[in-house]
C-alpha positions, -999 to +999 in steps of 0.1 A: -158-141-213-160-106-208-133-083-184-146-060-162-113-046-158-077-048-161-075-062-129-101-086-135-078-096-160-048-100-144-063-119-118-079-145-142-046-149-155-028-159-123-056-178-113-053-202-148-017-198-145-015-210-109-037-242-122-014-245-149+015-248-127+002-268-105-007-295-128+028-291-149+043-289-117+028-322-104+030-341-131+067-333-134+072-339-096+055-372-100+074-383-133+107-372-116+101-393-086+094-422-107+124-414-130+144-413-102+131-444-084+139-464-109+173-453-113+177-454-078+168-489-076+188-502-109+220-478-095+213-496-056+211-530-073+241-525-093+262-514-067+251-542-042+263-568-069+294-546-080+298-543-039+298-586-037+325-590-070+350-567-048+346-577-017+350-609-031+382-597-049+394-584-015+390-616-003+413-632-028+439-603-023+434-618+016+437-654+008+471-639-012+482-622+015+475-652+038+492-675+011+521-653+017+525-653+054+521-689+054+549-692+030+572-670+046+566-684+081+567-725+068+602-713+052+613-694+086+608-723+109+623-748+083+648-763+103+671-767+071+661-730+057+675-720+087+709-729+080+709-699+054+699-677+078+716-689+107+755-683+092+760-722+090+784-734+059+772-751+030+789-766+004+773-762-028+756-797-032+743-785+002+732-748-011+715-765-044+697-791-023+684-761-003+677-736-030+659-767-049+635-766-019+634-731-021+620-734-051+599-766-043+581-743-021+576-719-045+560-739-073+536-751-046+514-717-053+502-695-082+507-664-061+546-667-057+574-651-080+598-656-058+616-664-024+650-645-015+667-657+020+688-628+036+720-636+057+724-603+074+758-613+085+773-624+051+755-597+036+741-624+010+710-633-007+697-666-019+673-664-042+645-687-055+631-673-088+629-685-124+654-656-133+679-673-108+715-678-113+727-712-110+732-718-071+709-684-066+733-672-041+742-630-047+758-607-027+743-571-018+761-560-044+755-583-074+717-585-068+696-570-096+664-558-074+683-534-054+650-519-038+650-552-014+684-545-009+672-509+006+640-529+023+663-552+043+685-524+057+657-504+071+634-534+083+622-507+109+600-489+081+577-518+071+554-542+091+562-579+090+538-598+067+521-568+052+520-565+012+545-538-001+534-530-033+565-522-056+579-526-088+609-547-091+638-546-111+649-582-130+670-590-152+655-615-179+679-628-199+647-645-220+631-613-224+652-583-223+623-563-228+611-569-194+630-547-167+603-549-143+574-565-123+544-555-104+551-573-072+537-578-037+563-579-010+561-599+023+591-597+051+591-618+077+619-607+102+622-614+142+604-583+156+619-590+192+652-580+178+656-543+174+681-543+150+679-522+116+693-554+095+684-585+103+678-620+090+647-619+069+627-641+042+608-623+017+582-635-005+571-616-036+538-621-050+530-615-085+502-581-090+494-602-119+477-630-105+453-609-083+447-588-114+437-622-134+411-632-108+395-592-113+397-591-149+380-628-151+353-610-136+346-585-162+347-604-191+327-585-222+325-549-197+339-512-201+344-518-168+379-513-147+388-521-111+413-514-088+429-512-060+440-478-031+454-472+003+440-442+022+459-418+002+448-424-029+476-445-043+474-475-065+477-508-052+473-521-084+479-516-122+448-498-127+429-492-167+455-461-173+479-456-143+508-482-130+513-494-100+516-469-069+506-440-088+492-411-067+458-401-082+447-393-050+437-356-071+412-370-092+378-359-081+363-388-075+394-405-055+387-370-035+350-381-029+361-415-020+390-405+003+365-382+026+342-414+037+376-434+050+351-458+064+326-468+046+320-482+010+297-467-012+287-454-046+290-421-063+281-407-099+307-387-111+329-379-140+356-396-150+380-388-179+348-369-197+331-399-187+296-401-170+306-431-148+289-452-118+316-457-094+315-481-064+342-489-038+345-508-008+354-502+030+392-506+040+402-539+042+425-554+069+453-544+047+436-511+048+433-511+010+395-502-011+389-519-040+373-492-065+353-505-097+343-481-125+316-486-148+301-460-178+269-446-163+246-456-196+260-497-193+239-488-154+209-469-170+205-490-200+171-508-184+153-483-177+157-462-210+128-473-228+107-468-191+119-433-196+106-425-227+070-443-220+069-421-192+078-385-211+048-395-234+026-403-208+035-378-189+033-351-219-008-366-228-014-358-195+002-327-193-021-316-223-054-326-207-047-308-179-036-274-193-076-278-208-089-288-177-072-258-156-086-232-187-121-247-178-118-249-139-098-214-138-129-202-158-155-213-138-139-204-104-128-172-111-153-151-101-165-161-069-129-167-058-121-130-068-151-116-052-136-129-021-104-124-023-114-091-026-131-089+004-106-105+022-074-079+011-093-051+022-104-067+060-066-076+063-054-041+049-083-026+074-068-043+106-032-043+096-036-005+094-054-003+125-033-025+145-006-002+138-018+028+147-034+012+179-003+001+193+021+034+181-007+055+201-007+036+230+031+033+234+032+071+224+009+076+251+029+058+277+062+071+264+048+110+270+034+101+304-004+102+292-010+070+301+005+051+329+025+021+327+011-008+353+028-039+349-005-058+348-025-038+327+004-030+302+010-070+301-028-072+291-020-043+261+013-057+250-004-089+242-030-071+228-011-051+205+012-082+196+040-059+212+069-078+216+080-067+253+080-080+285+069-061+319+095-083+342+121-072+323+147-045+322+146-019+301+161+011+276+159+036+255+175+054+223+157+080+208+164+088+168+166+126+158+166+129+122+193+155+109+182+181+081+147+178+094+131+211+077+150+200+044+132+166+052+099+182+051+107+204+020+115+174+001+089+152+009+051+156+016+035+139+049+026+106+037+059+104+023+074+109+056+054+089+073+068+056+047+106+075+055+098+072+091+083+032+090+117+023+073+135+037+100+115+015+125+116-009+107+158-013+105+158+001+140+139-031+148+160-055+131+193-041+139+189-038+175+169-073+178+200-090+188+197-107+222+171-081+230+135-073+228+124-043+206+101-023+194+101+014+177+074+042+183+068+074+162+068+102+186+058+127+161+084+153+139+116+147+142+124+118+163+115+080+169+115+059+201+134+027+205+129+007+235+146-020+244+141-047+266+157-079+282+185-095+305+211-088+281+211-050+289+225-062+327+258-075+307+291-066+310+297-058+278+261-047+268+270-009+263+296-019+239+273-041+215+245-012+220+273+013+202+280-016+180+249-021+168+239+015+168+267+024+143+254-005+117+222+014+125+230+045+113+251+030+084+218+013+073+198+046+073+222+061+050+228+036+034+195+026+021+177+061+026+202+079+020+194+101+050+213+101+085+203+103+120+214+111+157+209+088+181+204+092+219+212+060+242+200+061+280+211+031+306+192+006+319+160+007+339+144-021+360+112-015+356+088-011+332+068+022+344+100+039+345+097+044+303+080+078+305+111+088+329+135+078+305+120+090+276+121+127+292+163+120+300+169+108+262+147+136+249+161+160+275+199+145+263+191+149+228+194+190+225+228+181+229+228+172+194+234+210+189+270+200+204+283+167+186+268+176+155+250+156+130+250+115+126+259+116+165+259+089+195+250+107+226+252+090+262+221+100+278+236+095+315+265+111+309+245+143+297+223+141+325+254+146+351+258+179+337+230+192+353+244+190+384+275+215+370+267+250+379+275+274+351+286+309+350+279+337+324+314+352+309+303+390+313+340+397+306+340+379+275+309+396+261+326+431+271+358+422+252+331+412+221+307+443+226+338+462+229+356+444+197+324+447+176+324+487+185+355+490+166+344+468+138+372+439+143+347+411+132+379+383+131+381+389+172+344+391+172+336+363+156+365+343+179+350+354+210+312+345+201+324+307+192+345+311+224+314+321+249+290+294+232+315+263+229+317+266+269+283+257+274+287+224+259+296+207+289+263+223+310+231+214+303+211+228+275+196+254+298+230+270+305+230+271+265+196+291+262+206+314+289+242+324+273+227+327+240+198+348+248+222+373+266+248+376+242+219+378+216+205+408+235+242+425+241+247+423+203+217+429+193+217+465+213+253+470+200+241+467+165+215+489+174+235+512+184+259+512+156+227+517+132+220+547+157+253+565+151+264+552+119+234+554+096+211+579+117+191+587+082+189+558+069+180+520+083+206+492+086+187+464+070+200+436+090+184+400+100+169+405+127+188+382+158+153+363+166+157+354+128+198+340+126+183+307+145+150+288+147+135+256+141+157+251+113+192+251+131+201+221+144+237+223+154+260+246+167+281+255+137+249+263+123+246+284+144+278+303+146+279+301+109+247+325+110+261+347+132+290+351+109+271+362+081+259+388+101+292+398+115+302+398+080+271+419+069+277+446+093+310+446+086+299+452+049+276+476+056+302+496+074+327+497+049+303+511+024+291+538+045+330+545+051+333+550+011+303+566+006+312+593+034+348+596+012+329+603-019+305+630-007+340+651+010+359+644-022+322+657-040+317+685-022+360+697-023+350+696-063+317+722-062+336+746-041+368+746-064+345+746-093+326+775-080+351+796-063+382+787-081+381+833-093+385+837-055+424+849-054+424+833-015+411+801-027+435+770-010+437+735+009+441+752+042+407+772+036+389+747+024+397+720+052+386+751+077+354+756+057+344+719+062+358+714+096+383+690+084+426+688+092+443+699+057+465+667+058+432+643+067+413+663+036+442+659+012+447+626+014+414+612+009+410+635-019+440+624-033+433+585-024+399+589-042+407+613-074+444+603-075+451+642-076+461+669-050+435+695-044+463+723-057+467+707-089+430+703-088+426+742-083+453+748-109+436+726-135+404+739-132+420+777-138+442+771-168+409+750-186+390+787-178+420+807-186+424+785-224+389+794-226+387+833-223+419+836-244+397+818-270+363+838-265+375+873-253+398+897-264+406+906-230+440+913-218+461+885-204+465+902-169+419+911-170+417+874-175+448+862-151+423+883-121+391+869-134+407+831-127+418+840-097+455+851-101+463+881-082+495+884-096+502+883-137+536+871-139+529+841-119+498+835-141+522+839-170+550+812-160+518+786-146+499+789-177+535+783-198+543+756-172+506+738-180+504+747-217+542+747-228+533+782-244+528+817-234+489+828-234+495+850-265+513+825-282+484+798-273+455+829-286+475+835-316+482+801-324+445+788-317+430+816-342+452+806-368+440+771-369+409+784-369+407+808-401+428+778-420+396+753-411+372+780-420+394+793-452 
C-alpha cells in the first residue's frame, strides 16, 4: 500500500493500532473476567465451608461456655456446697466428703480443670483440681494461682459467667516444667450483693480442649485458627502467639477489626504469606473465630484452567492482530476521507460559534444592540451562552497591564490565543455558585459577566474578591502576565449590562491610581463623581516659581503633590489638572529655553510626548516627568559651565594679548567685561586653579626668558616691552620667578648652549 502522505500514514497507524487494542484489549478483559470468576467462585466456596467449620467451632466454645455456667450454678445451689460458702464448720471427714464431690463434679466433663470454692469471710479457698493438696483447702495466702486471688477481690470488674481468658499459675509437682495453663475462667457470684469480695465459685476450663476440637478439624492443612475479642486480642493460643496476645497491629486483624459486625473474607498478607483469611461475626461472647489458610492450598483448582486459558487466549490474540492488519487496511480510506470532512465542519462551526456569540455580547455590552429579555433569551440559547435573563447580574472588566509591551512581544494571532486563556480561567475561576461568561472587548481589556442569586448574598462581595485574587494568581501564574481587575455591584436586570459596562470601563482609568495587578470597586469609584474638585493654582505657582530657580527636588515634590490629589475625583478632574500643569510647565520651560539658550534650542521631549498610550499608571507618569526635570536640570548646568569657560577663555586672549600694556590688571579687566573683580577672580581661579595676577605674571616672565634668549637688548628695553614700567621691580619678580637675576639667567643659558654646540 502506497502513502499519500505522512499523515495518511499516521492515521493508518492509529486506525490498525486502535483495532489492535481493541481486540488485545477484549480478549484480555474477557480472559480476566473468566480468571477472576473462577477464583471468585473457588475463594466464595471456600470461605462458605471455612465460614460452617468456625461457626461450628464457636458453637463448641458456646456449649463450653454453657457447660460452664451449668457447672458453676449446679455447684452454687448445692445445698451441701453451700456449707463452704456459707461460713458453716466442717470437720475434715466433712471437708473431704465435700471436696470428693467437688471433684465428682468435675470429672463429670472434658471441659473442666478445676473448681475452687471462695469463703469471702475466712478468706479461704477449696479447691478441686488434680494438682490439689490433700483436703484442697488454702488460704489467700498459700494459693499458688494468685491471679484468682486478685479476680475475687475485685468481682466488680468481670461479668458473672463470662469466659476470662488467662493464664494460670500451678504448681505441678509431676511436671515441674509446667508453671502454667491456658485457662477459661467462669465466676459465679450473687450480683444483688454490691460488695467488692464476695462468695464466689469459679470454674476453669481448659483452652486446650476447645483447641483439640479446632485442630481435629484441620487434620493434613497449613491451615491455623483462632480465636479475638474486638480489640484484636487472642482468645486462644493461636499458630505463633500465646494466649491474650495483642496483635490487634497486624494488618489483617486491622481489616478485620474495621467490619465489627460482620464476618467475611479478605486476601491479604500474612508473615510474607499470600493467605486466604476468613473470620466470623461476634459471637455472644463477643469473640470472632479467624482461620488462615495459604492462598495457592485456595487457588490450586483452577491453576491448570489458568494456563488453558493464557494459551487460548494468546491463539486468539494472534488471529486477531492479522485480522485488524486486514480490516485496518481495507477501512482506511473511506473512514479517513470522512473523518476528514468531518474535522474541518466541526473546526468551521466551532470557530464560527465563537465569534458569533463574542460579537453579539460585544454588541450588547457597547450598547449597539439592545438587551430585551425575550429576544436575548432566544440568542443566549442560540449561542449556547450560559446566562439567564431573570436573573441578577455583574460585571468585572480585566485590563491587561504592560499592554504596548504585550503587543511588542507578541503578534495578533498570538494575542488573540493570550487573550482566550484569559477567558477561559476567568470562566472557571469565577464559575463558583454563579453563571459566567467572558467577552473580548477589543485591546486591552475583557468582559466578565456574572450572573445568578448568589450575587444577592451577604457575603457575596467577599468570595467575588476571593475568587478574583486566585484569578489574578492564575494569570500569572500560568501566563506569566498580570491583570487589573474592575468589579461593579449587582444589577437586577439584564438590559442594564451596557450601563454597567460604561461604570467598570469608566472605573477602570483609575488603574492609573492603584497601580498594576489592582482590584478596583467600581461603586466606590463612581461616588467620586459626585466630589467637586478644585485646581491648586497656588501649588503650581510655588512649582513654576521652584522650577524658575532650578530646584528640581521641590519641583519634582510639588508635581507628585498636585497629581496624587486627584486620586480621589474622578478621572476627569485628573485630565483637567494634568493638562494645566502640563501647559504651566510647558511655557516655563519655554521660557527658560528663551532666556537661557536664546541661540541655540533646548532639545527637550516635548510634554504631549512624556505620556501616551503607553503609560498606564501614575508613577509612570511622574517617573517621566522626572526625567525631564532631571534633563533640564542637566541642560542648565552645562550651559552654567560652558558660560564659565568662555569668561575664563576670553580673561586668557586679553592677558595673552595685552600682557606689554604697563596698566594691564584684574580690576581693568573685570571693567572691560562688565564683570565685579571678586565674581571674575574666582571663577577664573575655580576653573584654571590660578589667580589672574599670577596668570599676568606668568605669561611676562615666559616673554621676558624669551628676549633675554633672542635679543641682546638691555634688561630695562625688555622689562618695558613686557610690560614693567619700572626696572627694579622687573628685576626682583623675575629673580623671585626664576631664582636668578636676568643676566645671570642670559649668561648662564648661552653657556649651555656653546658647550652643546662645542
Amino acid at each position: 500500500m502506497k502513502w499519500n502522505s505522512k499523515k495518511d500514514k499516521s492515521f493508518y497507524t492509529s486506525l490498525f493500532t486502535l483495532l489492535t487494542v481493541t481486540i488485545v484489549a477484549t480478549i484480555i478483559i474477557l480472559s480476566t473476567i473468566l480468571y477472576l470468576n473462577f477464583e471468585g467462585i473457588v475463594a466464595k466456596q471456600t470461605y462458605e465451608h471455612t465460614l460452617r467449620n468456625l461457626e461450628q467451632t464457636s458453637q463448641d466454645a458456646s456449649v463450653m461456655a454453657v457447660t460452664a455456667s451449668s457447672f458453676a450454678k449446679q455447684i452454687y445451689n448445692d445445698v451441701q456446697v453451700t456449707r463452704l460458702l456459707n461460713n458453716i464448720a466442717a470437720d475434715p471427714v466433712d471437708l473431704f466428703n465435700l471436696i470428693s464431690q467437688l471433684n465428682a463434679y468435675r470429672a463429670t466433663s472434658p471441659f473442666i480443670d478445676s473448681i475452687y470454692i471462695y469463703n469471702a469471710k475466712l478468706k479461704t479457698f477449696y479447691i478441686s483440681s488434680d494438682l490439689s493438696t490433700a483436703l484442697g483447702e488454702s488460704t489467700e495466702e498459700e494459693v499458688v494461682d494468685r491471679e484468682v486471688v486478685d479476680m475475687v477481690h475485685h468481682l466488680d470488674r468481670y461479668q458473672p459467667l463470662m469466659p476470662i481468658p488467662r493464664q494460670m499459675r500451678i504448681d505441678n509437682k509431676a511436671n515441674p516444667m509446667e508453671k502454667k495453663r491456658d485457662m477459661y475462667t467462669f465466676l459465679l457470684f450473687d450480683t444483688l450483693t454490691n460488695k467488692p469480695r464476695q462468695n464466689t465459685v469459679i470454674v476453669n476450663v481448659s483452652e486446650t480442649q476447645l483447641h483439640k476440637k479446632i485442630d481435629g478439624m484441620l487434620t493434613q492443612s497449613e491451615s491455623n485458627t483462632f480465636i479475638i475479642d474486638g480489640s484484636g486480642h487472642l482468645m486462644s493460643n493461636s499458630w505463633k502467639y500465646p494466649i491474650l496476645s495483642d496483635i490487634s497491629n497486624k494488618p489483617f486483624v486491622n481489616t478485620i477489626i474495621r467490619q465489627p459486625s460482620s464476618s467475611g473474607y479478605v486476601r491479604e498478607k500474612v508473615d510474607g504469606v499470600d493467605s486466604f483469611i476468613s473470620f466470623t461475626q461476634p459471637d455472644s461472647l463477643g469473640w470472632r473465630y479467624i482461620r488462615i489458610m495459604p492462598y495457592h492450598e485456595v487457588m490450586e483448582r483452577i491453576e491448570s484452567m489458568r494456563w488453558k486459558t493464557i494459551t487460548i487466549a494468546a491463539s486468539i490474540l494472534l488471529l486477531g492482530l492479522l485480522i485488524s492488519y486486514l480490516l485496518s487496511r481495507r477501512l482506511f480510506h473511506k473512514v479517513d476521507r470522512k473523518l476528514a470532512q468531518l474535522s474541518e465542519l466541526e473546526k468551521e462551526r466551532r470557530d464560527s460559534l465563537h465569534m458569533l456569540r463574542q460579537e453579539y455580547m460585544r454588541n450588547v455590552l457597547l450598547g449597539w444592540e439592545k438587551c430585551l429579555p425575550e429576544r436575548s433569551g432566544e440568542q443566549f440559547a442560540r449561542y449556547n451562552i450560559p446566562l439567564r435573563t431573570d436573573r441578577p447580574v455583574a460585571m468585572a472588566l480585566l485590563k491587561i497591564d504592560h499592554y504596548h509591551d504585550f503587543t511588542e512581544r507578541y503578534n495578533n494571532e498570538d494575542r488573540k490565543l493570550y487573550k482566550f486563556a484569559i477567558m477561559n480561567i476567568a470562566q472557571e475561576v469565577l464559575s463558583g455558585d454563579t453563571d459566567v461568561f467572558a467577552v473580548d472587548i477589543g485591546e486591552d481589556r475583557i468582559a466578565v459577566i456574572l450572573g445568578g442569586a448568589a450575587l444577592h448574598a451577604d457575603d457575596a462581595a467577599q468570595r467575588l474578591m476571593g475568587d478574583v485574587k486566585k484569578l489574578q494568581f492564575s494569570v500569572k501564574d500560568w501566563l506569566k502576565m498580570s491583570v487589573s481587575v474592575v468589579c461593579s455591584g449587582p444589577a437586577e436586570k439584564l438590559e442594564s449590562l451596557h450601563s454597567l459596562y460604561n461604570q467598570v470601563l469608566s472605573a477602570s482609568y483609575h488603574r492609573l491610581f492603584y497601580g498594576h495587578e489592582c482590584i478596583i470597586d467600581a461603586e466606590k469609584v463612581e461616588s467620586y463623581k459626585s466630589k467637586k474638585y478644585v485646581y491648586p493654582q497656588a501649588r503650581e505657582k510655588q512649582l513654576i516659581d521652584e522650577l524658575m530657580l532650578g530646584r528640581m527636588e521641590e519641583v519634582k515634590r510639588q508635581f507628585r503633590a498636585i497629581m496624587e490629589e486627584t486620586a480621589d475625583y474622578s478621572f476627569v478632574s485628573f485630565q483637567l489638572a494634568f493638562s494645566q500643569l502640563s501647559l504651566a510647565v510647558n511655557n516655563t520651560i519655554s521660557t527658560i529655553s528663551q532666556y537661557s539658550f536664546p541661540s541655540e534650542e533646548l532639545e527637550l521631549q516635548p510634554i504631549h510626548t512624556v505620556v501616551n498610550d503607553q503609560v498606564e499608571t501614575l508613577e509612570e507618569i511622574v517617573k517621566r516627568f522626572y526625567e525631564l526635570f532631571d534633563t533640564l536640570a542637566a541642560k542648565l548646568e552645562e550651559k552654567r559651565k560652558s558660560k564659565h569657560d568662555d569668561l575664563v577663555q576670553g580673561i586668557t586672549q586679553i592677558v595673552d594679548s595685552r600682557y606689554r600694556d604697563p596698566d594691564l590688571s584684574l580690576d581693568k579687566i573685570a571693567e572691560e567685561l562688565g564683570l565685579s573683580a571678586t565674581y571674575l577672580g574666582r571663577i577664573y581661579k575655580q576653573h584654571t586653579m590660578k589667580t589672574i595676577l599670577g596668570y599676568i605674571s606668568e605669561v611676562r616672565m615666559s616673554q621676558a626668558r624669551e628676549l633675554l634668549l633672542l635679543t641682546d637688548d638691555s634688561v630695562g628695553d625688555i622689562a618695558e616691552q613686557i610690560g614693567f614700567a619700572n626696572g627694579p621691580y622687573f628685576f626682583k619678580a623675575f629673580k623671585k620667578a626664576n631664582g636668578i637675576t636676568p643676566a645671570e639667567y642670559r649668561k648662564h643659558v648661552r653657556q649651555q648652549q656653546d658647550s652643546s654646540e662645542a
